[in-house]
C-alpha positions in Angstrom: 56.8 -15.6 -23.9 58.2 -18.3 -26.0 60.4 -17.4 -29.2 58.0 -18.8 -31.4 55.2 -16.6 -29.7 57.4 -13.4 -30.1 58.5 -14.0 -34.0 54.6 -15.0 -35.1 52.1 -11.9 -36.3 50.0 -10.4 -33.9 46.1 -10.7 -34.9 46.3 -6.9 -35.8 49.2 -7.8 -38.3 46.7 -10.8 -39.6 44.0 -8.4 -40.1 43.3 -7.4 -44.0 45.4 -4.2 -45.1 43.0 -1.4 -46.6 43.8 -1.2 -50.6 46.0 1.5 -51.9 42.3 3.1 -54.1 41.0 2.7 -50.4 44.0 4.7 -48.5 43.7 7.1 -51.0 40.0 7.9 -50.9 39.0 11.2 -50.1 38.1 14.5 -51.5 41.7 15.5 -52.4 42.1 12.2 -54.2 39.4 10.5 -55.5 35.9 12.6 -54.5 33.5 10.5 -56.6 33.3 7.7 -53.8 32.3 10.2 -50.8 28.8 10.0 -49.9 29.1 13.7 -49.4 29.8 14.1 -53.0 26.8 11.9 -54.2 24.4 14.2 -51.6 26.1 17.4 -53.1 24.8 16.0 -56.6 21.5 15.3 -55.3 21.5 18.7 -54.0 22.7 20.2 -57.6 20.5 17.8 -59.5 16.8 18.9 -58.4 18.1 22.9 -58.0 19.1 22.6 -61.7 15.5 21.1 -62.5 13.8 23.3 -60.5 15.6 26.6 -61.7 16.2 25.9 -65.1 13.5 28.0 -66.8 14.6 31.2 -64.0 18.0 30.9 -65.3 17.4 30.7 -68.8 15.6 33.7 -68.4 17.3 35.3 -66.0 20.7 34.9 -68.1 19.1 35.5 -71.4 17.7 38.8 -70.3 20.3 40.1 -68.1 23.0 39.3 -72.1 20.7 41.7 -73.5 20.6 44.7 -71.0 24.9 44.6 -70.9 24.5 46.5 -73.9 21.0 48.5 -72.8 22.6 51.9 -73.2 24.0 51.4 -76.7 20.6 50.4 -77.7 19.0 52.9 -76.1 20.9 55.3 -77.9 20.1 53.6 -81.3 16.9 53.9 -80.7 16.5 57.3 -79.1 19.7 58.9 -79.5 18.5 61.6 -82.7 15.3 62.9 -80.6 17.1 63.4 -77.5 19.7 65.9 -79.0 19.7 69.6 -78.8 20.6 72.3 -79.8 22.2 74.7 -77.1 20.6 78.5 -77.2 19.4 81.0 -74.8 17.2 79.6 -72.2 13.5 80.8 -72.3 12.1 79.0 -69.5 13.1 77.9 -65.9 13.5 74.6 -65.1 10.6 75.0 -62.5 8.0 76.3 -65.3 9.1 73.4 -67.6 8.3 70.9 -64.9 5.1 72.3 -64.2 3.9 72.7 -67.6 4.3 68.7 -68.5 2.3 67.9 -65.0 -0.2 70.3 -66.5 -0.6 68.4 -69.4 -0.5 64.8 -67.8 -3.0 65.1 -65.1 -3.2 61.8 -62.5 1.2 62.0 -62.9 3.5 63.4 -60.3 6.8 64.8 -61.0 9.4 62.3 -59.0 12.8 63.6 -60.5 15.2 64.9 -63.0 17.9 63.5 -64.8 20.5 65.6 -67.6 18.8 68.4 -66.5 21.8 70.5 -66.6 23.5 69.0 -69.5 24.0 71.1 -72.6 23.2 69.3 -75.8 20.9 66.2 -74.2 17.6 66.3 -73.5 16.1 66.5 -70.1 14.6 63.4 -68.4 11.5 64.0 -66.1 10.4 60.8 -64.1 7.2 60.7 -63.2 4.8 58.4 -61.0 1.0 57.9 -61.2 -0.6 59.3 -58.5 -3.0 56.6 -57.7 -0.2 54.1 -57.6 2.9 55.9 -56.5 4.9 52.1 -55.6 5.0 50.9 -59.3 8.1 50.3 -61.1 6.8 51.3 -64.3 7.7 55.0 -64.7 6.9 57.5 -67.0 9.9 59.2 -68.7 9.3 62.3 -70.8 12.6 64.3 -72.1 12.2 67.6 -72.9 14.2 70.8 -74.2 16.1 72.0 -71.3 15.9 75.5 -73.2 12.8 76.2 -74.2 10.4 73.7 -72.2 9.1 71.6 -75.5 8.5 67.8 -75.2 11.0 65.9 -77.4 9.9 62.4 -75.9 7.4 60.5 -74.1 7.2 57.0 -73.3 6.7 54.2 -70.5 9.9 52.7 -68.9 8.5 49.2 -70.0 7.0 50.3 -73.3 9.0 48.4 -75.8 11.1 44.9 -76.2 13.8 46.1 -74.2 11.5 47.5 -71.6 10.1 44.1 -71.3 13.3 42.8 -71.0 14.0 45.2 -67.7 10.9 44.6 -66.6 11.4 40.9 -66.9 14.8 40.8 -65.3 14.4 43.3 -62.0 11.4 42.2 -61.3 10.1 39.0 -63.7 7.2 41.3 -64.8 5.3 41.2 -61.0 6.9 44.6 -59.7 8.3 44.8 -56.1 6.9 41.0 -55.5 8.8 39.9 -58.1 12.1 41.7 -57.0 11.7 39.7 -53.6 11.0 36.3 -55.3 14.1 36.6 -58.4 16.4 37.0 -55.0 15.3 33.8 -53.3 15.9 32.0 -57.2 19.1 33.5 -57.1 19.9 32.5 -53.6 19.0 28.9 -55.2 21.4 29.9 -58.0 23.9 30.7 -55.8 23.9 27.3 -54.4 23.7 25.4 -57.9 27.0 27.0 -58.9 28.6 26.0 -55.4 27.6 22.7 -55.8 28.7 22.6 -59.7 31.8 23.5 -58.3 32.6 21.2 -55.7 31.2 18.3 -58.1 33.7 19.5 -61.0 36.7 18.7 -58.6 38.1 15.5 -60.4 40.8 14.6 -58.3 44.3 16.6 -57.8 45.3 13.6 -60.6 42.6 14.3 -62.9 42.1 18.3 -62.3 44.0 19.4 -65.7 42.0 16.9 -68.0 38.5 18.4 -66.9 39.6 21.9 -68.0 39.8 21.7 -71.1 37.4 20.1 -73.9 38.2 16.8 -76.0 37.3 15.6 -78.8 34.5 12.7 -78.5 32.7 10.9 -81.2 29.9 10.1 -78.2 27.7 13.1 -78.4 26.8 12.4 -74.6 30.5 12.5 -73.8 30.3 15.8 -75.5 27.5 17.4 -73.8 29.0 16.5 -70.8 32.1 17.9 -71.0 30.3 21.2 -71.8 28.7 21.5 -68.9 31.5 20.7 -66.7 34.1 22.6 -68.6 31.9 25.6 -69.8 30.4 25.3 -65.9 34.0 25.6 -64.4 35.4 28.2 -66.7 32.0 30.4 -65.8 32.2 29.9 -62.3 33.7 32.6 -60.7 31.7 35.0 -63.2 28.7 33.6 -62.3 29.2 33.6 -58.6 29.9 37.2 -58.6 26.4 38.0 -60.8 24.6 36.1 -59.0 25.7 37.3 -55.7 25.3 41.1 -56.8 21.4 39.8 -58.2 20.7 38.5 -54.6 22.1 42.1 -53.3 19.5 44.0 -55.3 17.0 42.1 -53.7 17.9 42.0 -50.0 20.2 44.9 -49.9 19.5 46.0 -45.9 20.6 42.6 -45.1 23.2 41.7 -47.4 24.7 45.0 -47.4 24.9 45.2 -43.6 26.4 41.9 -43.6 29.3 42.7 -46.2 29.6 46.2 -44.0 30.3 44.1 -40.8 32.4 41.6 -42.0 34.6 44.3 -43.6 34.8 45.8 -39.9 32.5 48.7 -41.0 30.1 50.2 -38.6 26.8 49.8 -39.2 25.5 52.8 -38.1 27.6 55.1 -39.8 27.1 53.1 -43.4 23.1 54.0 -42.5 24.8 58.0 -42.8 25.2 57.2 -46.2 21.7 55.0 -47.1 19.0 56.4 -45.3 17.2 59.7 -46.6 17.3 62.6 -44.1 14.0 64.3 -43.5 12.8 67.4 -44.3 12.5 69.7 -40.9 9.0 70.6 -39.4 7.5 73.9 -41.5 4.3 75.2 -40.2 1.3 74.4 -43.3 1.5 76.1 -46.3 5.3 77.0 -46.1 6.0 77.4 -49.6 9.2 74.8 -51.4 12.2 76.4 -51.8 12.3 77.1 -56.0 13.8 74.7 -57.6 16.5 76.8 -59.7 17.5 78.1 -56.5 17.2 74.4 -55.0 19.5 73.2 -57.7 22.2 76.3 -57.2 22.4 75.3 -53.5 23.2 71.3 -54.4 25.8 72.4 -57.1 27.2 74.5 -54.2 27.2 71.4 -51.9 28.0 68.7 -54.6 31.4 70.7 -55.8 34.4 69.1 -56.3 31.7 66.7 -57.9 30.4 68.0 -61.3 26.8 69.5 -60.9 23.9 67.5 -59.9 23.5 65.0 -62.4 20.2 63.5 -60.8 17.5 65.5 -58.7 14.8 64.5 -56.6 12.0 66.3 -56.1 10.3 66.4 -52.9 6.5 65.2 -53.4 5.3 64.3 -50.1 5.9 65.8 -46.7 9.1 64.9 -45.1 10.7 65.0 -48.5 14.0 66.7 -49.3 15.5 68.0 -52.1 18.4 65.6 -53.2 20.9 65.4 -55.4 23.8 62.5 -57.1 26.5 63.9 -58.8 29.4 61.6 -60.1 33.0 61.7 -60.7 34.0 61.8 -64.0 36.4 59.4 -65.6 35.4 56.5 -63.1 33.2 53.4 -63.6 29.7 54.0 -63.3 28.2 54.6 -60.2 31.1 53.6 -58.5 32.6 57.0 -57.4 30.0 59.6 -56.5 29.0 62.5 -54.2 25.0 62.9 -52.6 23.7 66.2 -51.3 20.0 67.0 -49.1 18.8 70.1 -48.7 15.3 71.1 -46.9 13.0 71.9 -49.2 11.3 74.8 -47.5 15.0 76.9 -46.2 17.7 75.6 -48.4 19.8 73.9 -45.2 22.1 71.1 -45.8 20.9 67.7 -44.0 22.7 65.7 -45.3 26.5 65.2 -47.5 27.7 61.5 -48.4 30.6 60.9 -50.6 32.0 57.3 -51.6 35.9 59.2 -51.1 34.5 59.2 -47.2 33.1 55.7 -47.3 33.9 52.5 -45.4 35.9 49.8 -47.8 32.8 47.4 -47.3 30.5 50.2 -48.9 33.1 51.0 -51.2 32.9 47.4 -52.5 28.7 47.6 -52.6 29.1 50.5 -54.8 30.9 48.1 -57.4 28.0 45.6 -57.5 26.2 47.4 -60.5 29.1 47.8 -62.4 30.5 43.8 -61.5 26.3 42.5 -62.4 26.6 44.6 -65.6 29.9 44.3 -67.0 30.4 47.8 -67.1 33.3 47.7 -64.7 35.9 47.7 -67.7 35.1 51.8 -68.4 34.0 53.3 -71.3 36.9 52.3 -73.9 38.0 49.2 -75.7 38.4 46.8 -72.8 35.1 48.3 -71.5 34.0 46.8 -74.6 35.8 43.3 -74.5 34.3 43.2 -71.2 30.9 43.7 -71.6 31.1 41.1 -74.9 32.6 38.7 -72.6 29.6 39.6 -70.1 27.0 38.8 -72.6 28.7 35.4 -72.6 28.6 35.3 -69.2 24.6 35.6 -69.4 24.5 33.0 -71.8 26.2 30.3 -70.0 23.1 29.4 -67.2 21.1 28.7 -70.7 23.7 26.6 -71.9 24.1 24.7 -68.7 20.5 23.8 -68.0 20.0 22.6 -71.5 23.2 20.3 -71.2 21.9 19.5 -67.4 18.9 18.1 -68.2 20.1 16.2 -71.3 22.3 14.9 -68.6 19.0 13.9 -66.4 17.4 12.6 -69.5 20.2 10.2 -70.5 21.0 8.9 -67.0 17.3 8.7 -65.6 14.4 9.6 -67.4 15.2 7.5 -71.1 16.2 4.7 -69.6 13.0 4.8 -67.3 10.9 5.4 -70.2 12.2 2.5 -72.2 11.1 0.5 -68.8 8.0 1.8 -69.0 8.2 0.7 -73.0 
């Protein structure tokens, strides 16, 4: 090799150096120019246009029913008070006189049947139609037996509402098709996320408004600022929505990946059954059903909830919970057989696996409820209507978004 030959570039050294933008392409730097970004927008795009009335609705409903029980109580509170005295009827012969008077109803359960200034709940299920959501709630005197209240679960505004969010207004059918939209929600905010990412540069700019005299600037810095600042709130409702709809699968999933055993989480699901009595065997009373399920339910306050057995197979059951703990987080379950009175079955969340410990949270997490009953319960829950607002808000600025970018300009072609 001559010295000219060893001192000259090699062709390698001739070939053209990638540009610094170029070397630094990539998702950490500059994610814009991936073509996996541009099919994750694709992706978020048509799931935004597709979803946008479900999550208007969805979120508008679900701001209202944070603050269900206030309203409730606005609405109901005066009727359902009473005035503690000695009791002239049992609990049995007050149930039995309401099914008297409601004929084609069946008596499903009690709630604040043991409480001493509220009004008793009976639920109750038509006959003919057992499987509907819409159940009958009549509160009565737990004292002397007199209806205070009657009504339909769905029977006013904010009965629509419920009805509207569990189940857009279609019962158990509509339960199963919300959870597939939410599964789709679930993936919008994914998406929305990964698209926010800016750049490691650019990350601090895109958290925070500015101040734009272009009102499409504007509207598009709310949807990615409001969309980011939301996320992680919105990934956790959603996530708890699509729960209430699959729970078996999505429960046993979170129960396994927590290193839970399945089979002993089904210990605390699955209703026990009543054992075999020969025909006619008479139920157990159900004053003396209830003082064997206080027994059981203790250290838990007495039974707070009690259902009633109404076909064969069915037990006598009971939910007590813990006081000074977030709702339905922290409670105690009892089954008795309804003909003898023997215990089948005990399940307490201080016994549970952590991966059903976490389930029980999910109502409290969907809800906003998870901040207790005081101030910050209260903070909470305001910040949780906000929360519900937010898909509203970022469907309207998403397809203001669309409109600017594709469907104006192709409508002035079309011009």
């Amino acid at each position: 090799m001559s010295l000219v030959q060893s001192i000259s570039p090699s062709k390698e050294s001739n070939a053209p150096q990638p540009s610094a933008s170029r070397r630094h392409a990539g998702w950490w730097h500059a994610p814009q120019r991936l073509r996996l970004r541009r099919a994750i927008f694709q992706v978020h795009l048509w799931l935004g246009v597709i979803l946008t009335l479900y999550s208007i609705v969805i979120g508008l409903s679900g701001s209202v029913l944070v603050f269900r029980k206030e309203i409730e109580d606005h609405l109901y509170g005066r009727q359902l008070q009473v005035q503690p005295t000695v009791r002239q009827v049992t609990l049995a012969d007050a149930v039995q006189r309401i099914e008297r008077d409601r004929s084609g109803w069946m008596s499903v359960g009690l709630r604040d049947f043991q409480s001493q200034d509220h009004a008793a709940m009976l639920l109750m299920r038509l006959t003919a139609n057992p499987a509907s959501t819409n159940i009958r709630y009549v509160y009565f005197n737990p004292y002397t037996g007199q209806v205070v209240l009657d009504r339909m679960r769905y029977d006013n505004l904010l009965g629509w509402m419920t009805n509207l969010h569990y189940y857009l207004l279609s019962g158990r059918l509509g339960l199963t098709v919300s959870g597939w939209m939410a599964v789709g929600l679930l993936l919008l905010c994914v998406s929305g996320v990964l698209l926010w990412w800016p750049g490691v540069s650019r990350w601090m700019a895109a958290v925070v408004l500015h101040r734009r005299s272009n009102w499409k600037r504007i509207n598009w810095d709310l949807h990615s600022v409001v969309g980011f600042w939301s996320s992680a709130a919105l990934l956790g409702v959603t996530f708890t929505g699509v729960y209430f709809a699959f729970a078996l699968p999505i429960g046993g999933a979170i129960v396994v990946a927590t290193g839970g055993s399945i089979q002993q989480a089904m210990q605390y699901v699955a209703s026990p059954k009543a054992r075999p009595a020969a025909p006619g065997t008479p139920l157990l009373p159900m004053d003396r059903a209830v003082a064997i399920l206080n027994r059981e339910l203790s250290p838990a306050p007495p039974a707070q909830y009690l259902q009633l057995p109404t076909r064969p197979g069915d037990v006598y059951g009971a939910i007590s919970y813990y006081p000074h703990t977030i709702e339905y987080t922290q409670m105690r379950r009892v089954a008795v057989d309804p003909h003898g009175g023997a215990v089948l079955a005990v399940a307490d969340t201080h016994q549970m696996q952590f991966g059903m410990h976490v389930i029980q949270y999910f109502h409290a997490f969907h809800f906003g409820t998870f901040g207790g009953a005081g101030p910050l319960g209260i903070v909470v829950r305001v910040v949780w209507v906000f929360v519900g607002l937010t898909p509203a808000m970022l469907a309207v600025t998403g397809l203001l978004m669309y409109w600017n970018r594709k469907l104006h300009p192709a409508w002035k072609r079309l011009q």
